[in-house]
C-alpha positions as CSV (number, residue, x, y, z in Angstrom):
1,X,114.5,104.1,113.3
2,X,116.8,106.5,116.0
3,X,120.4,107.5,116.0
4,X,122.1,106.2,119.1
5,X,125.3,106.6,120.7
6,X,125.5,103.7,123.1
7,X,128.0,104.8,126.1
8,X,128.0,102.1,128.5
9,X,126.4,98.8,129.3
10,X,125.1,98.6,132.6
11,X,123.2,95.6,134.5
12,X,120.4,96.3,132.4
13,X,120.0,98.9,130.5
14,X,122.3,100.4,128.1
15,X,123.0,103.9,128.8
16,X,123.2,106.2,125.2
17,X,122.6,109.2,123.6
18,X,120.0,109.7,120.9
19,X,119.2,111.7,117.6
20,X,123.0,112.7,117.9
21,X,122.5,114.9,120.8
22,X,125.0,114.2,123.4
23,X,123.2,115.9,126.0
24,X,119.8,113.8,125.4
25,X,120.6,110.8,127.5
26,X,118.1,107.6,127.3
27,X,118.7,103.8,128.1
28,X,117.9,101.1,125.6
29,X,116.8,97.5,127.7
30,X,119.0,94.7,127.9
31,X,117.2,91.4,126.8
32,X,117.3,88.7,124.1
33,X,117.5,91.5,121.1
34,X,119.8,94.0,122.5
35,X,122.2,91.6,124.5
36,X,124.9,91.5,121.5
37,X,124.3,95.4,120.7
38,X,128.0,96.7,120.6
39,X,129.2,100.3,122.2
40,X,129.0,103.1,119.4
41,X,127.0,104.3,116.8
42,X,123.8,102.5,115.7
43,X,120.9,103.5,113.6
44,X,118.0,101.2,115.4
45,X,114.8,99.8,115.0
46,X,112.9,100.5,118.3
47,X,109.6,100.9,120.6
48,X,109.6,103.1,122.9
49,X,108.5,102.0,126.5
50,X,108.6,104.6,128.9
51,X,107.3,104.3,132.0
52,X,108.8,105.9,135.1
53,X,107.7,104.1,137.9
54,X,108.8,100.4,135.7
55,X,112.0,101.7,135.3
56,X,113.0,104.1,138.0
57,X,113.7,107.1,136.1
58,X,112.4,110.1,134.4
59,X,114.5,109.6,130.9
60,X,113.1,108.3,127.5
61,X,113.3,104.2,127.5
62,X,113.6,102.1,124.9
63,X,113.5,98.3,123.6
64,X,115.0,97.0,120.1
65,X,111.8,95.6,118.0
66,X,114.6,93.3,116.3
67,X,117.8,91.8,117.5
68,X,120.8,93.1,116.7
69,X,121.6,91.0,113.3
70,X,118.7,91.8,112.0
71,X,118.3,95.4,112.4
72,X,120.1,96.1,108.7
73,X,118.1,93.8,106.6
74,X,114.4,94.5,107.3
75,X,111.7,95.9,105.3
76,X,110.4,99.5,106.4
77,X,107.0,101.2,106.5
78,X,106.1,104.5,105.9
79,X,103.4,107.2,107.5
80,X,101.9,110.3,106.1
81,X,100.6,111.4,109.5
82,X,98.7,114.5,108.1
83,X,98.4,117.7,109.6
84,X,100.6,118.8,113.3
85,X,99.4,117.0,116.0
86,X,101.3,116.3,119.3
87,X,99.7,113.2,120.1
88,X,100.2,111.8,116.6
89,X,103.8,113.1,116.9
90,X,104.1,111.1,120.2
91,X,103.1,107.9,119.0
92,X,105.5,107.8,116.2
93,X,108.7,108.5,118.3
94,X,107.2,105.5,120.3
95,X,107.1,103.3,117.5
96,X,110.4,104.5,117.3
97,X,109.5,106.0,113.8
98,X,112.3,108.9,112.0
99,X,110.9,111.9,110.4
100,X,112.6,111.7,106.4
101,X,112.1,115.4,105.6
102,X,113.1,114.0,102.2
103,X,109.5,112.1,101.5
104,X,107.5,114.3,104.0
105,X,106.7,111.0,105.5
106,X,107.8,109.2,109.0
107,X,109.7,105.9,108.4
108,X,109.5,102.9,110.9
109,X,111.0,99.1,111.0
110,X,108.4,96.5,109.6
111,X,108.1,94.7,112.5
112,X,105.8,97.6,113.9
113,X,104.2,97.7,110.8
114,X,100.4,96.8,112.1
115,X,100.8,99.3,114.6
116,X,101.1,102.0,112.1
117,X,98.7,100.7,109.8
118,X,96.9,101.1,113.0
119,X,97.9,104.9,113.6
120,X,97.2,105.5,109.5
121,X,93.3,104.3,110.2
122,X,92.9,107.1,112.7
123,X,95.1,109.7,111.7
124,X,93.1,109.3,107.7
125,X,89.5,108.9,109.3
126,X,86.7,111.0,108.1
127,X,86.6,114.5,109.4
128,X,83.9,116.0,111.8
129,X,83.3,118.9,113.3
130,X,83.0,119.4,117.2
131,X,82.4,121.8,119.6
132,X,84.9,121.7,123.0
133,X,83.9,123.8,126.0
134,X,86.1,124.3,128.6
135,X,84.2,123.9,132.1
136,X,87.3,125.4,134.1
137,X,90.6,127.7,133.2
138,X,92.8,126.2,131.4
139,X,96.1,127.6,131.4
140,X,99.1,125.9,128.9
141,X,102.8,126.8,128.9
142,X,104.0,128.5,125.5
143,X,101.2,127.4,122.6
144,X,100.3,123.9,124.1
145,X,97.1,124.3,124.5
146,X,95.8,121.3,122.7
147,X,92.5,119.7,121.9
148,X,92.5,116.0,120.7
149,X,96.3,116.9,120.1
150,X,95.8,119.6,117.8
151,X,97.7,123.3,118.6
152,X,95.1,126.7,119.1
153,X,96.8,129.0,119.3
154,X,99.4,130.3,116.5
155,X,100.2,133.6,117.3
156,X,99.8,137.3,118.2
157,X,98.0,140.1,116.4
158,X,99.6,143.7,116.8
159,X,96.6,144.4,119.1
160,X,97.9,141.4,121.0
161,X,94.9,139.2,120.4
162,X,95.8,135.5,119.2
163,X,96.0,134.4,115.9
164,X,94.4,130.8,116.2
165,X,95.2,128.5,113.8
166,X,93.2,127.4,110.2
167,X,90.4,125.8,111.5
168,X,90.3,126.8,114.4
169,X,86.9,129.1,115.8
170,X,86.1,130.0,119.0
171,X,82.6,130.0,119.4
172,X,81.8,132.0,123.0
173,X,84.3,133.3,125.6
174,X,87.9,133.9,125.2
175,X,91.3,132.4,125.0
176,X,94.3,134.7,125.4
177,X,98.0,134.0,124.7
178,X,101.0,135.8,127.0
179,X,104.4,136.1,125.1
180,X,107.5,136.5,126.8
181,X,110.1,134.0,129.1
182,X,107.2,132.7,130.6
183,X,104.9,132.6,127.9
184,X,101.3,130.4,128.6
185,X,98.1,130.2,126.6
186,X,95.1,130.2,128.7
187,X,90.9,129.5,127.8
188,X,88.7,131.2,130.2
189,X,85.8,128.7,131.5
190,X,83.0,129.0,129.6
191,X,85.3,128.9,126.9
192,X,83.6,127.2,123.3
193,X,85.7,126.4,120.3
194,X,85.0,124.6,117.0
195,X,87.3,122.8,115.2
196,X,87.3,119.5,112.6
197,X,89.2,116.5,114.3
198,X,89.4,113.0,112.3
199,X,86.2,111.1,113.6
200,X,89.0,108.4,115.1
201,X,91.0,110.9,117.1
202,X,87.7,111.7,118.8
203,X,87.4,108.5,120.0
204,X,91.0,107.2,120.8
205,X,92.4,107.2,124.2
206,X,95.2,108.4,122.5
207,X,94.4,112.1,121.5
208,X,93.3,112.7,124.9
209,X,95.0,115.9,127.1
210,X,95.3,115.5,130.7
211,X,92.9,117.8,131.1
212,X,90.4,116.5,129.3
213,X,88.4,115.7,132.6
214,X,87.8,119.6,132.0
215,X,86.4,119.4,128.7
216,X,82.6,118.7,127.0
217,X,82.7,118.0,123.9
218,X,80.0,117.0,121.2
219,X,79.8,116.6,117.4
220,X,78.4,118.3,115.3
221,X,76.0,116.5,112.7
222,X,75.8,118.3,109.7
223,X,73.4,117.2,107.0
224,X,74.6,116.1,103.6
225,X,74.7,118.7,100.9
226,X,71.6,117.6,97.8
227,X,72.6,117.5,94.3
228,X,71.9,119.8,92.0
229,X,69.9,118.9,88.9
């Protein structure tokens, strides 16, 4: 569910604004379940399905999951997507979910429903440890250094050394953060860090940076702790 300001219909695409920021234009898709969708104000149900090169254009696109009618009198589902990740983050705006800061949860349409039962699977799968090296310099603007989506580095000491986040252990070599206007995080090759991803993320074509040709990665197998008698 997304705030939109539809502006204008054009041949095909409507052209709006979104999350009630004039500024952030978008276009919604003209076909069988947007056709009727009037100028105005609508809070809508949608998918998002950008792709520049499909539809010319650098801006967010999206499609209603339901036509217009409808949109006011379907059933909802919810996500507890767990701790910050930007990839997890991603895929909810795509599924055209709406962070409710009231439940802590995100809230999308039921017609999406599977795939966020989907998303839940992976974003609630067993932990595991694994170890990331970096075979070449990295370098990330601000803190978006990512692995498997999830943020490194959350701040600066007074000696200027970063404050990595819970978790998060680098292992060998070094990763260094630059403040300022042009502030970038950067991991030195040779770089190893340890961290505890759900066992799903690992594996998803989803949670994966575009550098992750850059990146070994393995698991770590650790062995079951015995019970005391």
């Amino acid at each position: 569910m997304r705030d939109f300001n539809v502006l204008e219909r054009q041949e095909h695409y409507f052209r709006c604004s979104v999350d009630n920021i004039a500024s952030r234009y978008c276009r919604i898709v003209i076909d069988e379940n947007s056709r009727d969708l009037p100028l105005g104000k609508s809070t809508l149900h949608v998918e998002e399905v950008t792709d520049r090169y499909e539809h010319r254009g650098k801006d967010c696109v999206f499609r209603l999951t339901l036509p217009v009618a409808e949109q006011h009198s379907i059933e909802i589902c919810t996500l507890n997507a767990g701790p910050k990740n930007r990839f997890t983050y991603k895929e909810c705006l795509r599924l055209g979910g709406k962070w409710e800061p009231v439940i802590n949860e995100w809230v999308f349409s039921g017609s999406v429903k599977d795939q966020v039962s989907h998303l839940e699977t992976i974003v609630h799968s067993k932990p595991v440890t694994v170890e990331v090296l970096f075979k070449e310099t990295i370098t990330a603007p601000q803190k978006e250094l990512t692995l498997f989506g999830v943020e490194l580095v959350k701040g600066l000491n007074i000696n200027f050394t970063p404050i990595m986040h819970k978790g998060i252990t680098v292992k060998k070599g070094d990763i260094s953060y630059v403040a300022g206007p042009n502030a970038k995080t950067i991991a030195r090759a040779g770089t190893l860090v340890r961290l505890s991803v759900p066992q799903q993320m690992v594996e998803s074509t989803l949670y994966r940076e575009e550098y992750f040709a850059a990146l070994d990665y393995r698991v770590i197998k650790t062995r079951a702790k015995r019970s005391s008698k």
